[in-house]
N, C-alpha and C positions, 0 to 999 in steps of 0.2 A: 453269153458264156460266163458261168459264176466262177468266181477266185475263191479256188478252194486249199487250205492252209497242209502244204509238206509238215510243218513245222504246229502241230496242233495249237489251239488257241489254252484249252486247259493243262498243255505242257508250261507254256510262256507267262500263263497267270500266277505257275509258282517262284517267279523271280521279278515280280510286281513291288516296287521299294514303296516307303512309307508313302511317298508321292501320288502312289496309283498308276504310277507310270513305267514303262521300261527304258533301258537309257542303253541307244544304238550308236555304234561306231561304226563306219563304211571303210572296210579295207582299202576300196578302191580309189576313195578322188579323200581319205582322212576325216570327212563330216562328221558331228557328233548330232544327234535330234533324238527330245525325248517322243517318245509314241505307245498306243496301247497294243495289247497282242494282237487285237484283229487286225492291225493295219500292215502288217507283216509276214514274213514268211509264206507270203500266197501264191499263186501262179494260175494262170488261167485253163480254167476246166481241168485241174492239177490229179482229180480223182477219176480220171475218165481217160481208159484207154482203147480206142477206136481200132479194127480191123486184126488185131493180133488176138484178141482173146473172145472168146463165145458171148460172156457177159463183160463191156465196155467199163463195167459200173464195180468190176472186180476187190479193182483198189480201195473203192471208198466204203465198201464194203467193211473189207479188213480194218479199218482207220476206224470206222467209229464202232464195231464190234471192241476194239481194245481203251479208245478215246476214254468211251463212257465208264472205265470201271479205275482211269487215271485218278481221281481226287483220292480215292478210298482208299486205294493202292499205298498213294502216299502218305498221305495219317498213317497207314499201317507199318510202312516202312520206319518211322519214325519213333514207333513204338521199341525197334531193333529186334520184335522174332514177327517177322513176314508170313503171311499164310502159305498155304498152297495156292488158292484166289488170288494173292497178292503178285507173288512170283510169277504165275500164267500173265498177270494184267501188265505188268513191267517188261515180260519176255518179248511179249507180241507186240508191243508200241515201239521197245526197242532193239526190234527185229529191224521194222518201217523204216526207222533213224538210221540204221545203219547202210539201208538197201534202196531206198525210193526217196530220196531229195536229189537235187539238182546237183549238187558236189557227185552224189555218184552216178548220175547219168552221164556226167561228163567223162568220169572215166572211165566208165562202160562202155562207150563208143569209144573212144579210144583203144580201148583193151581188144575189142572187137575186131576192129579196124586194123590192127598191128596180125593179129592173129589169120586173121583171110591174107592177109598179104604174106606172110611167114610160110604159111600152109603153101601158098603158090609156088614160093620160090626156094623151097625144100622139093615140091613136087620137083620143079625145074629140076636142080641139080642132082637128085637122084635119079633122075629119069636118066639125065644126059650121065651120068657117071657110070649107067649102066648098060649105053651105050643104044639109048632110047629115047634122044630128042624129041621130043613134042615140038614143031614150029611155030602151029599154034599158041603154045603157050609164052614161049621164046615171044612171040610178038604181041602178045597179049601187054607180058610184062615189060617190055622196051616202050609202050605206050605210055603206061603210069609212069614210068623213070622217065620220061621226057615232058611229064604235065598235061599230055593230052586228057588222059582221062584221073581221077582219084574215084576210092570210095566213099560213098553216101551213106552211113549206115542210118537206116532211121531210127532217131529217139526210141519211137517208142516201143520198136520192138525189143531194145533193149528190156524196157520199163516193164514189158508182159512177160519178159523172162525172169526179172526179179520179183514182182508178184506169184509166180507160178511157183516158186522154190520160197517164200519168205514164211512161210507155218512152219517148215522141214527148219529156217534157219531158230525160228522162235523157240522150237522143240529144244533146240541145242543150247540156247541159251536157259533154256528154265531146268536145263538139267547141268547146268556149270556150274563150277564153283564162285559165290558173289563175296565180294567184298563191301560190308556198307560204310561207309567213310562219312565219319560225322565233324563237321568242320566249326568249332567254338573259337576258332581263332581272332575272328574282328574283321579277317578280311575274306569277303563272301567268295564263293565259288562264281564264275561268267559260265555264259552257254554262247550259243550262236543258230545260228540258219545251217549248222550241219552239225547237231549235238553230240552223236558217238564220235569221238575224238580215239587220238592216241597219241603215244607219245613214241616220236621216232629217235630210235638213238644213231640212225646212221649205221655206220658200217663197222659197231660196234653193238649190233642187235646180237650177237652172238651163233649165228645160224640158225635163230630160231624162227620157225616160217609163219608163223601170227607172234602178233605183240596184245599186251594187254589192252584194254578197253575202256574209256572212260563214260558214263554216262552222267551228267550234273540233273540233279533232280530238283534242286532251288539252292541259295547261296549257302544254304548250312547243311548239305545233303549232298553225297557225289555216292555213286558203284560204279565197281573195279571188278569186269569180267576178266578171267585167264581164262583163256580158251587151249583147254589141255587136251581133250578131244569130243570126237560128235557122236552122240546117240546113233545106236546101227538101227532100231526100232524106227516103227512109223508113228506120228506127233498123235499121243493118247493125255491128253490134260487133265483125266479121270485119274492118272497114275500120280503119285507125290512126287514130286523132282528129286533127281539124287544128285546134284551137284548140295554139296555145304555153304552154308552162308554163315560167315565171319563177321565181326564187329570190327572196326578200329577208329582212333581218335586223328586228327593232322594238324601239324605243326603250320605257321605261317609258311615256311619254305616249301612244304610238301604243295599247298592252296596253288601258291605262284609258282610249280614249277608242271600243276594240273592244268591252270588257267592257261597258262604257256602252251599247252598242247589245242585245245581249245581254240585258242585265238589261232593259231597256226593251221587247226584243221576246217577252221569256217570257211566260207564260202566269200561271202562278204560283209556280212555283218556278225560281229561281235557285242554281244548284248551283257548289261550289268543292270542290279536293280538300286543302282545312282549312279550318278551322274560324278566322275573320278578321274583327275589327271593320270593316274598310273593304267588305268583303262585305256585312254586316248594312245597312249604312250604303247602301249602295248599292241593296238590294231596298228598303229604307224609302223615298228619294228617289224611286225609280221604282214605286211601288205604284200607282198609280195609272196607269200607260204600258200599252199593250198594239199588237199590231200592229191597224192597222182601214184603212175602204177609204172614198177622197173619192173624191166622184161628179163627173163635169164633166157641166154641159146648158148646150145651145149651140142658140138656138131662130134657124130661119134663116126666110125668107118662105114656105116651105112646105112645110118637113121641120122635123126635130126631130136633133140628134146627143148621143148619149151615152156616155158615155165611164168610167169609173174607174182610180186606181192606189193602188198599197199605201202607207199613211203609219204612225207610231206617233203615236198619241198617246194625252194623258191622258183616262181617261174621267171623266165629268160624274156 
């Protein structure tokens, strides 16, 4: 079974320091070790999804259809007027980042799993409100409420379901509006093992139902997607993308209050290209942050509405 990389090797060799090395911080037990990109972000048989899709080999498909066209992408980026080739090649890698690493499998079965049990016990109480007990169901649900049974959702049919919709989500993003954020500050931009980042404001997001997006593309290089809305059309790359792409410069403060999301939204490692006490510092505060999913339920006189959106917080 080959370890193959959620987290591309030619994503990680653009935050490679004078060293040749990258410099990983582990949320979870505080370690710092420097290491090169192949030795991270891998997972076993990580492009290979078994039993839910026609072709197994789906994923890895996508990943090095977009992998290969990453170097270029970014020299061009760099230039600050992107192609149409550029913009498709950045879309679809960071479709991948946002939809198929292990941060979000984790909260895809979750989300899953909240959702079938919701469904159940909406069915219940409408049924019985309408004077149409189910006892079946009544005893179905008294079982999970007492630990006899839970659900199992498997991984990876989550993982087939975000393959199957990640072109639809790529579409949307190469027709968004980008921000490209050129950072001459002195202190470089970090990434992590879950790079689309964001930055949660809490319960001061303003009722808005997506938040902006970060993507770090090496330490002097970040985009800033606003997701304002989604293409009604089906994903045509022959077409020029109509989202705008904007320029702007960022201040030290702006850097650390991006890398703050960053560190916050990893998984478990938090990556720099040196090796920096205020890195260490930074994975230690956030050890405990990961990205996860609030549910909304909104019970009306004879329905039930459910809702969720992505938040980071501290886990318990």
């Amino acid at each position: 079974m080959p370890k193959d990389h959620y987290v591309a090797e030619t994503y990680l060799k653009h935050f490679v320091g004078p060293d040749k090395m990258l410099h990983a911080y582990r949320k979870s037990d505080g370690k710092y070790f420097p290491c090169h990109p192949k030795d991270i972000c891998r997972e076993l048989d990580g492009d290979i999804i078994k039993d839910f899709l026609s072709d197994p080999t789906l994923l890895g498909q996508y990943r090095k259809m977009f992998e290969s066209e990453w170097n270029p992408a970014v020299a061009d980026l760099q230039t600050g007027r992107p192609s149409q080739t550029t913009k498709m090649a950045i879309a679809g890698y960071w479709g991948n980042l946002l939809v198929c690493t292990p941060a979000r499998l984790r909260v895809d079965v979750k989300s899953h799993d909240y959702a079938v049990m919701q469904h159940l016990r909406a069915t219940d109480a409408l049924k019985t409100q309408a004077g149409r007990p189910d006892a079946k169901l009544k005893e179905m649900l008294q079982a999970f409420d007492s630990g006899m049974y839970r659900l199992d959702t498997e991984p990876d049919a989550m993982r087939a379901m975000r393959v199957r919709h990640v072109m639809r989500l790529a579409w949307t993003l190469y027709n968004s509006n980008w921000i490209i954020i050129k950072n001459n500050s002195g202190t470089g931009f970090l990434t992590s093992d879950n790079p689309a980042s964001f930055d949660d404001p809490g319960i001061w997001r303003g009722g808005k139902p997506s938040l902006p997006r970060y993507l770090p593309i090496s330490p002097n290089l970040c985009l800033h997607w606003d997701t304002k809305e989604r293409p009604q059309t089906d994903p045509d790359f022959s077409q020029p993308p109509k989202g705008a792409v904007r320029h702007a410069t960022i201040e030290t403060r702006g850097v650390r209050r991006i890398n703050r999301a960053i560190a916050q939204c990893a998984e478990d490692l938090v990556i720099s290209s040196c090796k920096h006490p205020s890195v260490e510092s930074l994975a230690r505060k956030y050890a405990r942050h990961k990205i996860d999913v609030e549910f909304i339920e909104i019970r009306g006189p004879d329905s039930f509405i459910f809702g969720m959106r992505d938040r980071v917080r501290a886990r318990e």
